[in-house]
Every structure is written in C-alpha cells, then in structure tokens.
C-alpha positions, 0 to 999 in steps of 0.5 A: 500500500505504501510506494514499492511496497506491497503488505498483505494487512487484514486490519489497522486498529486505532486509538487516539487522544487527540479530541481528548487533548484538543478538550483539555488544552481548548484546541478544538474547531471554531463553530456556531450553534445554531438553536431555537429562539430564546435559547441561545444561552442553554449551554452557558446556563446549564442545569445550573449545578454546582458541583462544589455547592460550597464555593464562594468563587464559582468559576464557570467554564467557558462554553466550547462554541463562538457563535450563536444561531437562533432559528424562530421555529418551535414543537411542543409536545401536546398535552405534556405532563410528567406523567407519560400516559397522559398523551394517550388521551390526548390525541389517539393516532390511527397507527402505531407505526414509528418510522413516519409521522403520523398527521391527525387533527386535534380537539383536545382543551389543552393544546398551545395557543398557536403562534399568531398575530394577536386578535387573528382567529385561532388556527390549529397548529399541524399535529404528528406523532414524534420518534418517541410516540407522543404527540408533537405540535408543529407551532412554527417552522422555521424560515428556510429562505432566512436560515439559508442567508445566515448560514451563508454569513456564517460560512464568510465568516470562517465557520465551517463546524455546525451544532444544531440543537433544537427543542423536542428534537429528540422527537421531532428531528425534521426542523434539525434534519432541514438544517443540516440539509441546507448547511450541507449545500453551503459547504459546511464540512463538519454538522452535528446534530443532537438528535443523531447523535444522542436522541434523549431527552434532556436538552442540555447534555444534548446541547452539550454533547452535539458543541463538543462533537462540533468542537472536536470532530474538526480535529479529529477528521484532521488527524484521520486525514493525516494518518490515511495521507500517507497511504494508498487510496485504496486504503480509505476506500476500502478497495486495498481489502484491509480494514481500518477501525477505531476504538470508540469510548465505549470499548469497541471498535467501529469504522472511520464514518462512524467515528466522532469527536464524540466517540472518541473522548476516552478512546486512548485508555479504552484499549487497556480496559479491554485488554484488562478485562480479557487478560485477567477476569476469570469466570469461575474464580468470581473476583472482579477485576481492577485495571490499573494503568498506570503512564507517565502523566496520568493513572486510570483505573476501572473495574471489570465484573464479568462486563463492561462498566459504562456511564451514559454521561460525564464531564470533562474539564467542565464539559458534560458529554452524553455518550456511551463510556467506559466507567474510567477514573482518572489521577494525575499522578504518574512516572513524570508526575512533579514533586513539590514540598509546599506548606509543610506537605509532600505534593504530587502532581498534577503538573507533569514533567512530560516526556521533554523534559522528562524527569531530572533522570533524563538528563534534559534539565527537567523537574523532579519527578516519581521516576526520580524517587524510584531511581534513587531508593533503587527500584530502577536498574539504570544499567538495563535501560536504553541509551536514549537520553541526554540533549542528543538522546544516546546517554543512559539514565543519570541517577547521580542527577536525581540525587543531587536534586533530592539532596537539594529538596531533603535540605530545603525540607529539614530546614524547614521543619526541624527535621532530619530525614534522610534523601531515602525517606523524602523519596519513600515519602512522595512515592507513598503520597503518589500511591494514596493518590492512585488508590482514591480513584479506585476507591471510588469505584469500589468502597463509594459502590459498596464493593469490598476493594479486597475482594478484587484483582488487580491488573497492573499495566502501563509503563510505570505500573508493575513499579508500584503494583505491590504497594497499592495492592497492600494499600487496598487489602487486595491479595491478587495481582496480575502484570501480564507479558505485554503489561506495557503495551496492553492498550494496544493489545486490548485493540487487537483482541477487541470486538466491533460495536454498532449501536442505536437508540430511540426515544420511547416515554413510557411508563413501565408495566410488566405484563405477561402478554406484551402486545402494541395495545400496552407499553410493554409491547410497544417497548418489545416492538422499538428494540425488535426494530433496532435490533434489526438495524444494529445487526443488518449493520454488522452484517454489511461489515462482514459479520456472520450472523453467529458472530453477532449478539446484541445487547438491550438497554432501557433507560429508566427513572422513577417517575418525578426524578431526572436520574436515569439509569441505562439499564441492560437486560437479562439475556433470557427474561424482560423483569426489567423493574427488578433489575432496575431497583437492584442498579438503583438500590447499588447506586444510590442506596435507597430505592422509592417504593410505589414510584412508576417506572419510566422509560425514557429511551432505548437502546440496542448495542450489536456486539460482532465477536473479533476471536473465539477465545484466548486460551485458559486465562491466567487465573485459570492457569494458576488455579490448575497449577495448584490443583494438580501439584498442591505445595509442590505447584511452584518451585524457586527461580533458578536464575536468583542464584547468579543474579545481580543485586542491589539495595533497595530502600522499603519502608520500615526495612531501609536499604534491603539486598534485592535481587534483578532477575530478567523476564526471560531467564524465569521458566513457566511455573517458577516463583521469586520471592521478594525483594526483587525486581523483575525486568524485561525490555518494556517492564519492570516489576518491583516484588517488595517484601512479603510479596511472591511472584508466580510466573504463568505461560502469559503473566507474572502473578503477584500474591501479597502476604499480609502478616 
C-alpha cells in the first residue's frame, strides 16, 4: 500500500487522544450553534449545578462554541405532563407505526395557543406523532429562505463546524434534519446534530454533547486525514481489502464514518480496559477485576465484573458529554508526575514533567519527578535501560542527577521543619503520597459502590505500573495481582483482541408495566416492538461489515427513572427474561442506596448495542492457569527461580526495612511455573516489576502473578 511496497494487512486498529487533548488544552474547531429562539444561552446556563455547592468563587467554564444561531421555529409536545400516559388521551393516532409521522387533527382543551398575530382567529397548529410516540405540535417552522442567508454569513465568516440543537428534537428531528440539509449545500464540512447523535431527552447534555462533537470532530477528521495521507487510496476506500477501525469510548471498535469527536473522548485508555478485562477476569474464580494503568502523566483505573462498566454521561474539564463510556477514573499522578514540598506537605502532581523534559533522570534539565524517587531508593536498574537520553538522546539514565536534586529538596525540607530525614525517606515519602493518590480513584469505584476493594484483582499495566503494583495492592487489602507479558503495551493489545460495536437508540416515554402478554395495545409491547426494530438495524449493520450472523449478539438497554426524578439509569437486560423493574431497583438500590417504593417506572429511551465477536477465545486465562497449577501439584505447584542464584543485586530502600539486598532477575531467564520471592525486581525490555517484601511472584505461560502476604 505504501510506494514499492506491497503488505498483505487484514486490519489497522486505532486509538487516539487527540479530541481528548484538543478538550483539555481548548484546541478544538471554531463553530456556531445554531438553536431555537430564546435559547441561545442553554449551554452557558446549564442545569445550573454546582458541583462544589460550597464555593464562594464559582468559576464557570467557558462554553466550547463562538457563535450563536437562533432559528424562530418551535414543537411542543401536546398535552405534556410528567406523567407519560397522559398523551394517550390526548390525541389517539390511527397507527402505531414509528418510522413516519403520523398527521391527525386535534380537539383536545389543552393544546398551545398557536403562534399568531394577536386578535387573528385561532388556527390549529399541524399535529404528528414524534420518534418517541407522543404527540408533537408543529407551532412554527422555521424560515428556510432566512436560515439559508445566515448560514451563508456564517460560512464568510470562517465557520465551517455546525451544532444544531433544537427543542423536542429528540422527537421531532425534521426542523434539525432541514438544517443540516441546507448547511450541507453551503459547504459546511463538519454538522452535528443532537438528535443523531444522542436522541434523549434532556436538552442540555444534548446541547452539550452535539458543541463538543462540533468542537472536536474538526480535529479529529484532521488527524484521520493525516494518518490515511500517507497511504494508498485504496486504503480509505476500502478497495486495498484491509480494514481500518477505531476504538470508540465505549470499548469497541467501529469504522472511520462512524467515528466522532464524540466517540472518541476516552478512546486512548479504552484499549487497556479491554485488554484488562480479557487478560485477567476469570469466570469461575468470581473476583472482579481492577485495571490499573498506570503512564507517565496520568493513572486510570476501572473495574471489570464479568462486563463492561459504562456511564451514559460525564464531564470533562467542565464539559458534560452524553455518550456511551467506559466507567474510567482518572489521577494525575504518574512516572513524570512533579514533586513539590509546599506548606509543610509532600505534593504530587498534577503538573507533569512530560516526556521533554522528562524527569531530572533524563538528563534534559527537567523537574523532579516519581521516576526520580524510584531511581534513587533503587527500584530502577539504570544499567538495563536504553541509551536514549541526554540533549542528543544516546546517554543512559543519570541517577547521580536525581540525587543531587533530592539532596537539594531533603535540605530545603529539614530546614524547614526541624527535621532530619534522610534523601531515602523524602523519596519513600512522595512515592507513598503518589500511591494514596492512585488508590482514591479506585476507591471510588469500589468502597463509594459498596464493593469490598479486597475482594478484587488487580491488573497492573502501563509503563510505570508493575513499579508500584505491590504497594497499592497492600494499600487496598487486595491479595491478587496480575502484570501480564505485554503489561506495557496492553492498550494496544486490548485493540487487537477487541470486538466491533454498532449501536442505536430511540426515544420511547413510557411508563413501565410488566405484563405477561406484551402486545402494541400496552407499553410493554410497544417497548418489545422499538428494540425488535433496532435490533434489526444494529445487526443488518454488522452484517454489511462482514459479520456472520453467529458472530453477532446484541445487547438491550432501557433507560429508566422513577417517575418525578431526572436520574436515569441505562439499564441492560437479562439475556433470557424482560423483569426489567427488578433489575432496575437492584442498579438503583447499588447506586444510590435507597430505592422509592410505589414510584412508576419510566422509560425514557432505548437502546440496542450489536456486539460482532473479533476471536473465539484466548486460551485458559491466567487465573485459570494458576488455579490448575495448584490443583494438580498442591505445595509442590511452584518451585524457586533458578536464575536468583547468579543474579545481580542491589539495595533497595522499603519502608520500615531501609536499604534491603534485592535481587534483578530478567523476564526471560524465569521458566513457566517458577516463583521469586521478594525483594526483587523483575525486568524485561518494556517492564519492570518491583516484588517488595512479603510479596511472591508466580510466573504463568502469559503473566507474572503477584500474591501479597499480609502478616
């Protein structure tokens, strides 16, 4: 595909963080939004949340678009109360068909007044039946001939990105569609429409979600542009045979049209959370799992318990996107995390060193970093890295420079507390303050849900990861932890093993009745026809892709609230039952801790995920390996590395220990059921692995397993 080259290649799988930065570093595209009249505001003003309610200096941030378009057309839903039954009184259509709008006249006492000139003689406004079912009231359709003539005053003015969001458009998408019709014969590259890309409800995340999709997409076209540049035609259109994907937010994959800013917020750490969950999480063990990636700027943490977890909607840098995600937490704290002693306290973070400089280590003149600290209490072999630093990056790793540096800081901290702490303990002492910072998003995820943290499996990986694994297991209670063979890279991994995904989502508004004959006279039926209808379109999607039918399984989610909240919860259903309301209680009692007795239930869209499998297994997993190893040779399952008796050693600083003699054992000399007790560090060209006291590593044909001994 390149010139004079020609590569047979089934597949190119990408993750990027490239709307992820242009989000955080306010780099996205100049674009308009363009919504109804009266409601130009509706981003800047939002739900009016304060989400620290005891601030005193509130600091807003600043909406994502330049311009605002106001168009003077307006639908209202007919008859509307928080109670969704009550459009069934208000206009009965003569159908119940959902894929065209249904026009009938109406005569009900509560209808809108129309939107006439004062004294003119009332006029009932045209009523259709909406995306969702209920009726909508067409009070005035925008003015095509005035919308044209400033779109093209936008277009002069260097806007070429476009977010249409309009009211009820989640129902009545045609004003929207109208729009994009017209923006699109000007010649705006970029148009996202909310009720595309999220057909729900609420119109501020809606709002918000189709400006930061307007903002991104732009950036992220950019970059898929400069990547397909350097290749063959062919390759973009599909002709050269391989296939190009991109991994989405939500952990899987999808094709370049079908990849958005918006999709693709949280697409870099995706792959890990994937590569995670196949690599580690085993069924018949039960424990869930604990991803923990721990990079150079950064550590996201997940969790696993047999599925994915996802949020429907989360902020970023004071943006709130409604898009499928993976559940992901993040910290700024890691390898090139800064150091700082400020106000008597040891302080991680959040600024980082960043790969250039990098840490003072690197010989670039950068900041003190937690790579520093693990280089002077001796975690690192400095022999056994690459020469791939200094100004003309071919020097190794100056440990001299970092304990320099820390001598610098341990004076500067003695004289300013009285104290006599050694430049061993001030390191040990950032390194346990970055390790209590990782472990409060994980936390998060479990003790604030009610799960016992202990009861979990880490999986360590990323660049920085297997150095502090031992620690934060301790920290957490956990006994288990998994560092696979390709820990470094898993993220990548993750792409290669994970699956394709197409989805699709609709409106609903009804109330939940559970009734043992579902038929289109009820809601229950009625909802059992929409995820019929989407599950048709979600897997005829796949199956264009190239995927056979028994490689494709969907998944149904209802998104459901009580009646008289506006908390939502996407609730999946079980494969082989619709008792959806228990299985919404239980989410909700989890989440919240309370549930509200003799509440109705509503539905307030649906959603239908198409699932096309990319592998059919990979093989015993590591949990599953250990547990067999075990079976069959009980206390003779795992016999002492051969390779500890010649290999090198150094001293390591531990807490409570001082410097302890610690054996370096690379990777490669260490056969499949052999363990090493720590301390020891365990090296290969793209890992290391610290096994601290009372700590033993197990090596698996595809890991090393970590058991931490608590005394």
């Amino acid at each position: 595909m390149t010139a004079g080259i020609q590569i047979a290649i089934e597949y190119i799988r990408l993750s990027t963080t490239v709307a992820t930065n242009a989000l955080l570093e306010r780099t996205g595209e100049k674009h308009a939004l363009v919504t109804t009249q009266g409601f130009r505001d509706i981003v800047r003003i939002g739900n009016q949340a304060r989400p620290s309610i005891f601030d005193l200096a509130i600091h807003k941030p600043d909406v994502l678009y330049s311009e605002v378009l106001e168009v003077d057309e307006r639908v209202t839903v007919v008859g509307y109360t928080s109670d969704p039954k009550a459009r069934e009184h208000a206009v009965q259509f003569v159908s119940t068909a959902r894929d065209a709008p249904i026009k009938k006249e109406y005569s009900g006492a509560d209808l809108p007044p129309s939107a006439g000139a004062a004294g003119a003689p009332y006029v009932a406004p045209e009523i259709v039946q909406g995306v969702s079912g209920e009726a909508v009231a067409i009070l005035k359709r925008p003015d095509l001939g005035r919308i044209r003539k400033d779109l093209k005053k936008l277009y002069e003015d260097g806007f070429r990105s476009l977010a249409i969001v309009f009211m009820y458009s989640y129902t009545f998408p045609e004003h929207e569609q109208a729009v994009k019709k017209i923006a699109q014969e000007i010649g705006f590259p970029s148009i996202s429409c909310s009720a595309e890309l999220m057909p729900m409800i609420k119109m501020v995340p809606r709002a918000t979600s189709a400006t930061a999709d307007a903002y991104l997409t732009p950036v992220l076209q950019s970059y898929i542009d400069g990547f397909f540049a350097g290749f063959d035609a062919s390759l973009r259109d599909g002709t050269a045979g391989t296939r190009v994907e991109f991994m989405m937010s939500d952990g899987g994959l999808t094709s370049v049209e079908h990849f958005s800013g918006l999709k693709s917020i949280i697409s870099g750490p995706a792959g890990g959370v994937v590569g995670m969950a196949l690599t580690s999480y085993d069924k018949d063990d039960g424990r869930p799992c604990i991803g923990f990636d721990m990079g150079g700027t950064s550590t996201d943490v997940s969790r696993f318990a047999g599925r994915y977890e996802q949020v429907m909607e989360t902020t970023i840098d004071g943006v709130t996107i409604q898009s499928p995600q993976l559940d992901v937490n993040t910290v700024a704290s890691g390898g090139s995390s800064r150091l700082f002693f400020r106000n008597g306290l040891f302080v991680v973070g959040p600024e980082s060193a960043s790969a250039h400089p990098g840490p003072t280590c690197y010989r670039k003149g950068g900041p003190l970093a937690i790579t520093d600290a693990n280089l002077v209490t001796g975690r690192l072999a400095v022999e056994m890295f690459p020469k791939i630093f200094g100004p003309n990056e071919n020097e190794g790793l100056d440990e001299a420079l970092s304990r320099k540096a820390f001598e610098d800081l341990t004076r500067q901290i003695n004289q300013e507390t009285g104290r006599g702490m050694s430049v061993d303990e001030v390191a040990q002492g950032f390194i346990r303050v970055a390790n209590e910072a990782m472990c409060r998003p994980i936390r998060s995820l479990t003790q604030a849900r009610g799960y016992s943290t202990s009861k979990h499996v880490l999986s360590s990986f990323g660049g920085a990861g297997g150095q502090h694994a031992c620690s934060i297991a301790r920290s957490l209670g956990i006994t288990t932890v998994v560092v696979h063979k390709y820990s470094s890279i898993l993220s990548a991994y993750g792409m290669a093993l994970a699956d394709r995904v197409f989805e699709a989502q609709q409106p609903c508004n009804e109330t939940w009745e559970h009734t043992t004959s579902p038929n289109l006279s009820n809601a229950h039926g009625r909802i059992q026809s929409r995820v019929e209808e989407l599950e048709k379109k979600v897997v005829h999607e796949l199956k264009r892709q190239g995927f056979a039918k028994d490689r494709i399984h969907t998944e149904v989610f209802l998104h459901m609230r009580y009646n008289g909240t506006d908390t939502s919860l996407m609730t999946l259903k079980p494969a082989d039952s619709w008792d959806m309301e228990k299985v919404f209680v239980d989410t909700y009692r989890q989440e919240f801790g309370f549930v509200l007795e003799n509440r109705q239930i509503i539905v307030d869209d649906v959603r239908v995920k198409a699932v096309g499998r990319s592998f059919d297994s990979l093989g015993p997993s590591v949990l599953g390996e250990h547990a067999e190893q075990i079976k069959k040779q009980g206390d003779r399952a795992f016999a002492t590395a051969k390779a500890l008796e010649t290999a090198p050693r150094r001293d390591v600083y531990f807490d409570n220990l001082g410097r302890v003699p610690t054996a370096i054992v690379r990777l490669r000399d260490l056969e499949r059921f052999e363990k090493v007790d720590g301390p020891a560090i365990l090296i290969d060209e793209t890992q290391t692995i610290l096994v601290e006291p009372d700590c033993e590593a197990r090596m698996l044909s595809q890991a090393v397993l970590l058991n931490i001994r608590y005394k």
